[in-house]
Structures are given as C-alpha cells and as structure tokens.
C-alpha positions as CSV (number, residue, x, y, z in Angstrom):
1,X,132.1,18.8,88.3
2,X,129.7,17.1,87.1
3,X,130.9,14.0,88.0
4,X,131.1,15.0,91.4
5,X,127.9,16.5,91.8
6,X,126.1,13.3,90.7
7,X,128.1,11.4,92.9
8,X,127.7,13.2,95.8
9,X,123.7,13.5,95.4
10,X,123.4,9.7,95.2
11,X,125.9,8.2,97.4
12,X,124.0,11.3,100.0
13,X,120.6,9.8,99.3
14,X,122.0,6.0,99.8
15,X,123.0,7.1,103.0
16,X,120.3,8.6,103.8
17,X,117.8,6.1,103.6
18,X,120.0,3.8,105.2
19,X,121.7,1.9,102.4
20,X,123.9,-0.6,103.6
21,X,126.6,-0.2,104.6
22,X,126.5,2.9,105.8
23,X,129.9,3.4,106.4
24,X,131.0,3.0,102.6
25,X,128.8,5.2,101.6
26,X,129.4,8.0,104.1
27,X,133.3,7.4,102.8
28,X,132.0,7.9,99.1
29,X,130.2,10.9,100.3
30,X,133.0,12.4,101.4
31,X,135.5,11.8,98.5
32,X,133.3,13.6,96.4
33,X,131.9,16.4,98.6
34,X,135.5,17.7,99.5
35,X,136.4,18.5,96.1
36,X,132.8,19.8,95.0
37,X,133.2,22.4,98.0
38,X,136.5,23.6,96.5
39,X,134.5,24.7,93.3
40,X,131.7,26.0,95.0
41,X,133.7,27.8,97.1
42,X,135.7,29.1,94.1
43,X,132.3,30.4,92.4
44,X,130.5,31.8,95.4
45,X,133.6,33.6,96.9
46,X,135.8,34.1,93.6
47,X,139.4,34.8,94.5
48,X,142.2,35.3,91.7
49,X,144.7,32.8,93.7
50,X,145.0,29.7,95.6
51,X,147.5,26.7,97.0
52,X,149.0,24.9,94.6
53,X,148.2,21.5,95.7
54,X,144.8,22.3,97.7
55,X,145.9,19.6,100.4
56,X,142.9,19.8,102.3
57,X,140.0,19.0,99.9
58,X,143.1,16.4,98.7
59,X,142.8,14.7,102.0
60,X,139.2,14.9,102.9
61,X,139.2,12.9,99.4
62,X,141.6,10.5,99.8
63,X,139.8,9.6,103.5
64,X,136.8,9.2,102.1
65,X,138.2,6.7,99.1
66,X,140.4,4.7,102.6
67,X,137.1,4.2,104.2
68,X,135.6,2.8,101.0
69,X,138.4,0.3,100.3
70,X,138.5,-0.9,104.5
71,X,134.6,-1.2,104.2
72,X,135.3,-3.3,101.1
73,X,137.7,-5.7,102.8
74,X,135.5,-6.3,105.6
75,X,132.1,-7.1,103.4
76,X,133.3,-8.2,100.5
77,X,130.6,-8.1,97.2
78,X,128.4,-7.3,99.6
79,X,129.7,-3.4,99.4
80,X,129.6,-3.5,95.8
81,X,132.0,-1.3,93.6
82,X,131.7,1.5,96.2
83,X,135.3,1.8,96.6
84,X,135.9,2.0,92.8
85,X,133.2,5.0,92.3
86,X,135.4,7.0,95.4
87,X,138.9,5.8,93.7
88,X,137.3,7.6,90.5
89,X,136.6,10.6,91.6
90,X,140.0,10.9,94.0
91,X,142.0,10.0,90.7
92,X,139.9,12.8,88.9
93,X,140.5,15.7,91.4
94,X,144.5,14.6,91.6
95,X,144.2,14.6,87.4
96,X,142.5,18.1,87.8
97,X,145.2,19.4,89.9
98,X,148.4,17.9,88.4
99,X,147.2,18.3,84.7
100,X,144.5,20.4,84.0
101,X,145.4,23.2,86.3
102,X,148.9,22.8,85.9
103,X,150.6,24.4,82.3
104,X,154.0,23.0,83.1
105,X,157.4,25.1,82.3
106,X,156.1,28.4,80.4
107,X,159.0,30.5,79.0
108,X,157.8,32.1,75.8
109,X,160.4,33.6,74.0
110,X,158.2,36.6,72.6
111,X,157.6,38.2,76.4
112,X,161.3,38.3,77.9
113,X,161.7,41.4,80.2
114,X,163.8,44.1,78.3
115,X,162.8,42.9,74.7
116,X,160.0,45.3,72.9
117,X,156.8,44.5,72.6
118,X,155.9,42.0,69.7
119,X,153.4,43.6,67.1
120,X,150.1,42.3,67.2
121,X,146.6,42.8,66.6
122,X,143.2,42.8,68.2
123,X,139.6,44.0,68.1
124,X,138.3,46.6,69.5
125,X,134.2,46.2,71.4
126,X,133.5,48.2,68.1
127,X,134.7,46.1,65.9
128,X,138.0,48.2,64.9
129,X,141.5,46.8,64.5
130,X,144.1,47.9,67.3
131,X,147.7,47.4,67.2
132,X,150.0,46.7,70.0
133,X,151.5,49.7,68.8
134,X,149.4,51.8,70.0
135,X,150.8,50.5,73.2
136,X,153.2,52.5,73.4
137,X,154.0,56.6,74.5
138,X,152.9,55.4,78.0
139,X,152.9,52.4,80.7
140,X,150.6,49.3,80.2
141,X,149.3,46.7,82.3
142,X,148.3,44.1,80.0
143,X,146.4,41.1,81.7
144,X,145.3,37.7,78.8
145,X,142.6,36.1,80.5
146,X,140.8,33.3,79.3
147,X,136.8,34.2,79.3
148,X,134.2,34.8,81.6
149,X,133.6,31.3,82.2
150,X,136.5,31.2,84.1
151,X,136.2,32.8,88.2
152,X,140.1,32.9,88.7
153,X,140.4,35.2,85.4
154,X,136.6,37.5,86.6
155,X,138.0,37.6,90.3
156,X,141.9,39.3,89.0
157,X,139.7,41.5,86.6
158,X,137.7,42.4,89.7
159,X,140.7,43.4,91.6
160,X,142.0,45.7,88.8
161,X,138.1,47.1,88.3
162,X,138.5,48.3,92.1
163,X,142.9,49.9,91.6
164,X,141.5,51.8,88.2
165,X,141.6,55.1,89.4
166,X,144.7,55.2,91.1
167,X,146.2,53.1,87.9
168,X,145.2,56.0,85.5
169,X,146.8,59.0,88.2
170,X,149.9,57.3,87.6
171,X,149.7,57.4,84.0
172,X,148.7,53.5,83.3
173,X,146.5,52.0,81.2
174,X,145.1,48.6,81.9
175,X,144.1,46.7,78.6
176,X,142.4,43.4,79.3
177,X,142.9,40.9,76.5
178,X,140.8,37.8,75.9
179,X,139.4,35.2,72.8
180,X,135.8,35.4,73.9
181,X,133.4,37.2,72.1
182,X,132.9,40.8,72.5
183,X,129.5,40.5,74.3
184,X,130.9,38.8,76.9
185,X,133.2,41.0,77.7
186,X,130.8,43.7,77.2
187,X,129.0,41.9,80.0
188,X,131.1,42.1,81.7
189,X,132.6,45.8,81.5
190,X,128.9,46.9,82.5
191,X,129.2,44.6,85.6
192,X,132.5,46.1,86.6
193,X,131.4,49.2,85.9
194,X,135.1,50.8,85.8
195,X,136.3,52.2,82.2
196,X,138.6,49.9,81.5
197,X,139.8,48.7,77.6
198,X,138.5,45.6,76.9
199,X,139.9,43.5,73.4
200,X,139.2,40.7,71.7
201,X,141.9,38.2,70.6
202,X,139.9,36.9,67.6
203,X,140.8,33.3,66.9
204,X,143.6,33.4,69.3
205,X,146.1,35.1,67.0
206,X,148.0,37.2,69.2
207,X,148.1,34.1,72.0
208,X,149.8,32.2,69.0
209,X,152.2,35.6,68.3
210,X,153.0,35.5,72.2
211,X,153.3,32.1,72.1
212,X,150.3,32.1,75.3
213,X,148.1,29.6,73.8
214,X,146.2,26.8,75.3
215,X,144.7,24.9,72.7
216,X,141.5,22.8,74.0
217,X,141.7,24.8,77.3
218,X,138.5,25.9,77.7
219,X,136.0,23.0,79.9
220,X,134.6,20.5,78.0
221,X,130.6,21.7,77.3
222,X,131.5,25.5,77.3
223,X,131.2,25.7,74.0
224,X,127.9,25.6,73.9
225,X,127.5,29.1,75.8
226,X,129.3,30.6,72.8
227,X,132.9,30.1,73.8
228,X,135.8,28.5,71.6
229,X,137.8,25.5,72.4
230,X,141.4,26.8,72.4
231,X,141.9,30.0,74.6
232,X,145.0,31.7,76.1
233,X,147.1,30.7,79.2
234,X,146.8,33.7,81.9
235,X,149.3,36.3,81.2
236,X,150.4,39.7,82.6
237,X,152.5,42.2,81.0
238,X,153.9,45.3,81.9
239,X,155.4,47.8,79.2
240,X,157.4,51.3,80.3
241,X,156.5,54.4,77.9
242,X,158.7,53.1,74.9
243,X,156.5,49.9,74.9
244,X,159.7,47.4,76.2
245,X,158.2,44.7,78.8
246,X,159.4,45.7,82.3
247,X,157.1,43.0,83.8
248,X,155.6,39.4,82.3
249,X,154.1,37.1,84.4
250,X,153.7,33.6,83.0
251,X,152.1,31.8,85.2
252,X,151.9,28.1,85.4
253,X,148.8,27.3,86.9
254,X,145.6,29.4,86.2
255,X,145.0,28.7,89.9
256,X,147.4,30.8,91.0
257,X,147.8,35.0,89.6
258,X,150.3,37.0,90.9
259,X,149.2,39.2,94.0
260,X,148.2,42.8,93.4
261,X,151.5,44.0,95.1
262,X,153.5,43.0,92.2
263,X,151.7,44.7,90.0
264,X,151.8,47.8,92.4
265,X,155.7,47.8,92.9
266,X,156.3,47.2,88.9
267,X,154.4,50.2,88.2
268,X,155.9,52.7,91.2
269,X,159.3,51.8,89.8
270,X,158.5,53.4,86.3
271,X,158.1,57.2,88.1
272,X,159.4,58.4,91.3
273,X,157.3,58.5,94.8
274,X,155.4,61.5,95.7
275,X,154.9,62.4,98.7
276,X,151.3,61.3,100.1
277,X,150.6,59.1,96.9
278,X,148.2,56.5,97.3
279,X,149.0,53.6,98.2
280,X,148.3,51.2,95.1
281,X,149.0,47.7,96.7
282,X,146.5,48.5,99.3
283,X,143.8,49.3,97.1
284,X,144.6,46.6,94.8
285,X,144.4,44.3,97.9
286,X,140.9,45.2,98.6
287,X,138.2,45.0,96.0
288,X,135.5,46.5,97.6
289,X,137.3,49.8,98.0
C-alpha cells in the first residue's frame, strides 16, 4: 500500500504539471490508482467478503501498465523507465492476490466435522486461563480472527456484534478468538458494544493445537502498533452441546468469510423451528439492525 500510494501521488503530480509524455504517465497513474481504491474501499466500507480474483481493479491495472509499455515503444529513452515502475506495481497487486491473500489447500486434521473439540487454552480479558472445555453443555460459534488491523476480520465481527441477541435466544454463544493483545480486543468490544466473549490466543498456541497458524501473516510494519508477526488463518467453528464440531469453515483466502446464512442454517439445525422465530440470516445479513 505504500507502494502504491507513493506511486500514485507522483506519477499524479507528473501529470499534472504536464510531464511529458503525458500519456505514460496517465497509464502509471492508473495501474496504481485501481488497486489503491480496492484498499480504500475495503477500509472505508469494510465488508467481511469479496471476489476471489478482484478482476476489475486487475484490469484497470493491467491497462494502465499496456499504455506504459506502447508509450515506451513509440518514444523510446525518452519515456524513461515508466513502463517498469507500472509493471511493478501490476506484478505486486497479482502477488497480493495469488499469494498473500491466497492460504492454498487448508484441511487441518484437528477441526473435521464429527470429531470433538481438541483441548486448548486461552486467556481470558482478565487475565484468567479458559479451557476449550468449558465449551461444551451448549452450542458455540467460534470465529479465529487475526487482529484489529485487519478490516475483513473487524467487518465479520461486526456482522455477529449486530445477530447477538437472536444468537443467545437460541442458546449460542459466540467466542471470538484472536493473538492480539487484550487491549485491542478490549477496544474493540467497547466499539461493538454487544456482550460478546472475547479471548486471547497468547503466542498462537491454540492456532498451533488447531493447526490454523499463519506464521509471518501479519503486514509487514504492524508490529510496531503492538501486534506479533505470526497470527491465525480465519477460522469458524461450530460445536453442538456435547462440544463435537458440527461446522468448521477453513477458509482459503482471508478475503473471502463465509456469509451470515451459513452460520444461520448451522445453528437452526441444532434445535427445531418455532413458529414465528426470528429470522437469524436476515439479521445477520444486515449489520445495522
């Protein structure tokens, strides 16, 4: 991002004041704009889910790099190493979303559907140990999420924050599960403002238990707001009343959570329909309920 933000400032200003040639730079301008919308748009209108391949801000890119290189052709030296700086950033967006978004095949063999549970600790806002035992005697929606620095993980959180109530009539508790310190996720539980059970995964040991880790995951200069460099790959589990997994969700790129309906027909299934119960998905579906 901050690649592109650079490059998008200057290349704007050469163009501008009428940097020749124009054209080159307008197509610089535009390779790196495309993708820096896609993260502003992430941050200012945070949604849990998008395309896999983001084809759009792809081809905005990749247009912008094409009219680099035929601008090159035609001048020569004179149009510098434009077309480089736009082959840069296209080959850094494609390496963000083939590679850094993308976890590849997950299939942990602690979180099969049917299978109990694994035991495993965590820390409480208070500082006090909790056991996944204490998981069981009723339903649990478990969601790992990897800090508050990242707006897929705050934006599924958000969703939850808005379903609580309507969770808790039907007798599940939501636990969300992350590495980063506990005033952050104090943070952000007074932002939410919805009782749900935040827990620390200190050092990432129950990620390594689950077999969830990410090791290095976390953006390169986050560490200096106080977060670690490993964190956990976005998980969701479901458990039924005698703590077996009914539901895991393993998802292979953090860009994309599973939508709220899935959680909603998981959780129905575990009690039968009353007549005139809410309708979960629908709530779920609408964070500002």
């Amino acid at each position: 991002m901050t690649w592109l933000v650079l490059v998008s400032v200057y290349s704007f200003l050469q163009l501008v004041t009428g940097s020749i040639p124009l054209l080159s730079w307008l197509g610089l301008t535009l390779s790196a704009i495309a993708p820096l919308g896609f993260f502003v748009n992430v941050f200012l209108f945070r949604s849990p889910r998008t395309s896999r391949y983001l084809f759009e801000y792809t081809l905005l890119s990749g247009l912008g790099m094409a009219i680099t290189l035929a601008i090159s052709f035609r001048h020569g030296t004179a149009a510098g190493l434009i077309h480089v700086w736009a082959g840069l950033t296209l080959i850094g967006w494609v390496t963000y979303l083939r590679w850094y978004s993308d976890f590849g095949t997950r299939d942990s063999a602690e979180l099969h559907v049917g299978s109990p549970l694994p035991d495993f600790r965590l820390q409480s806002m208070e500082g006090h140990v909790v056991s996944s035992e204490s998981f069981k005697a009723k339903p649990h929606l478990l969601v790992f999420y990897r800090g508050n620095w990242c707006p897929f993980c705050v934006a599924q959180i958000t969703e939850l924050a808005a379903a609580y109530r309507h969770l808790q009539a039907l007798g599940v508790s939501v636990v969300l599960i992350s590495p980063q310190p506990v005033d952050k996720s104090q943070k952000m539980a007074n932002r939410l403002g919805a009782p749900l059970l935040f827990l620390r995964d200190r050092n990432n040991k129950a990620a390594r238990t689950l077999g969830i880790l990410n090791s290095w995951g976390v953006p390169m200069g986050t560490q200096l707001l106080g977060y670690d460099s490993d964190t956990v790959m976005p998980t969701v589990v479901i458990t039924d009343k005698n703590g077996h997994i009914i539901f895991c969700d393993q998802t292979d790129n953090y860009r994309i959570r599973p939508e709220p309906e899935t959680f909603a027909s998981m959780i129905k299934s575990l009690r039968p329909e009353k007549p005139g119960s809410n309708d979960i998905g629908h709530v779920m579906r609408s964070p500002d309920t």
